[in-house]
C-alpha positions in Angstrom: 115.6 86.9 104.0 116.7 90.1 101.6 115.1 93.4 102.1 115.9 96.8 101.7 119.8 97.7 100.8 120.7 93.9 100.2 120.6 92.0 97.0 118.5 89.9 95.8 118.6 86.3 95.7 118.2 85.2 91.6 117.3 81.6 93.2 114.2 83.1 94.8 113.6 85.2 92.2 114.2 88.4 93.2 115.5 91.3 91.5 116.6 95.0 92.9 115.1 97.7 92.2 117.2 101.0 93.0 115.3 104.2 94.0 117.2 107.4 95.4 120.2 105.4 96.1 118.9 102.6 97.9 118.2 98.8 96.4 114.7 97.2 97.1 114.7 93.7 96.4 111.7 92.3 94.7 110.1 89.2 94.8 107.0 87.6 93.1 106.0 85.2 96.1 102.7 83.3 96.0 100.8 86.2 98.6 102.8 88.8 96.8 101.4 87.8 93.6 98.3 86.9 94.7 97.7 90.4 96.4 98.5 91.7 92.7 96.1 89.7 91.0 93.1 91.2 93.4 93.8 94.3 92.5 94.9 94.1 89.3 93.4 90.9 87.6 94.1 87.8 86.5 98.0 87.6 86.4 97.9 86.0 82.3 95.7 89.0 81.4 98.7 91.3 82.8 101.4 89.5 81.1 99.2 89.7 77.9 98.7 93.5 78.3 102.7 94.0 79.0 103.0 91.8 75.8 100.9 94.0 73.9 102.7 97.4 75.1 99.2 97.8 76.9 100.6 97.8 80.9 99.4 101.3 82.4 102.3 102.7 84.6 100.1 102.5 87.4 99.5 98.6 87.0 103.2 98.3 86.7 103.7 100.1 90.2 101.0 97.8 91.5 103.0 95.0 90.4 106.2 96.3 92.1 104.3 97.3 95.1 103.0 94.1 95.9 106.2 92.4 95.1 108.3 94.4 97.7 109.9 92.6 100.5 110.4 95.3 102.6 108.1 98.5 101.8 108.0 100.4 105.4 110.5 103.1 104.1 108.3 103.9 101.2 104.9 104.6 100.2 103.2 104.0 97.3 102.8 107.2 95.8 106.7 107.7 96.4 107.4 104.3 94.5 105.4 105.6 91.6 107.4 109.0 91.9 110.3 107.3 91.7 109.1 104.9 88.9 108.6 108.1 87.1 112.1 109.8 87.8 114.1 106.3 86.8 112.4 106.3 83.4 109.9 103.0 81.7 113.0 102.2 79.7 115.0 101.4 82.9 112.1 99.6 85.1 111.4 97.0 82.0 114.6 94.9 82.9 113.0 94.7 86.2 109.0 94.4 84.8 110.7 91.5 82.5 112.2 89.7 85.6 108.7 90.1 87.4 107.0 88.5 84.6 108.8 85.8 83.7 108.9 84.6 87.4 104.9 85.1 87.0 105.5 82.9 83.6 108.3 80.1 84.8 108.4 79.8 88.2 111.7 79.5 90.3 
């Protein structure tokens, strides 16, 4: 199983998200997306927004929150910190990845 430092596994769909040096691996799993959707809404309606250029940074971090395989080094406000420092134009290779795992499946 990848966590924190390793890389991810493309045949899992997990991608890496790299924060102060370290690599978090993410990965859109059924309770990982599921946990998103009852917080943020119905999972189409997302992908719609992020579509439209309408995805508020905070539902993006919710997104990547809930799709963290190992999160015990970092809290949420720190992720969105982080978010901020790295720049929207670097996290939407990442947000892209997310969404078409939420779109295609493995």
């Amino acid at each position: 199983m990848s966590g924190a430092g390793e890389a991810p596994n493309a045949a899992r769909g997990e991608a890496a998200l790299e924060i102060g040096g370290e690599r978090l691996v993410v990965r859109p799993s059924f309770a990982a997306l599921v946990a998103a959707e009852e917080e943020l809404g119905p999972l189409f309606a997302l992908v719609d927004r992020a579509a439209d250029g309408k995805l508020t940074l905070g539902e993006m971090a919710g997104l990547f929150w809930h799709c963290l395989v190992d999160r015990r080094a970092l809290t949420r406000e720190a992720l969105g910190e982080a978010m901020l420092a790295i720049g929207l134009a670097k996290l939407a290779p990442l947000l892209r990845a997310v969404l078409q795992q939420i779109l295609a499946g493995r």
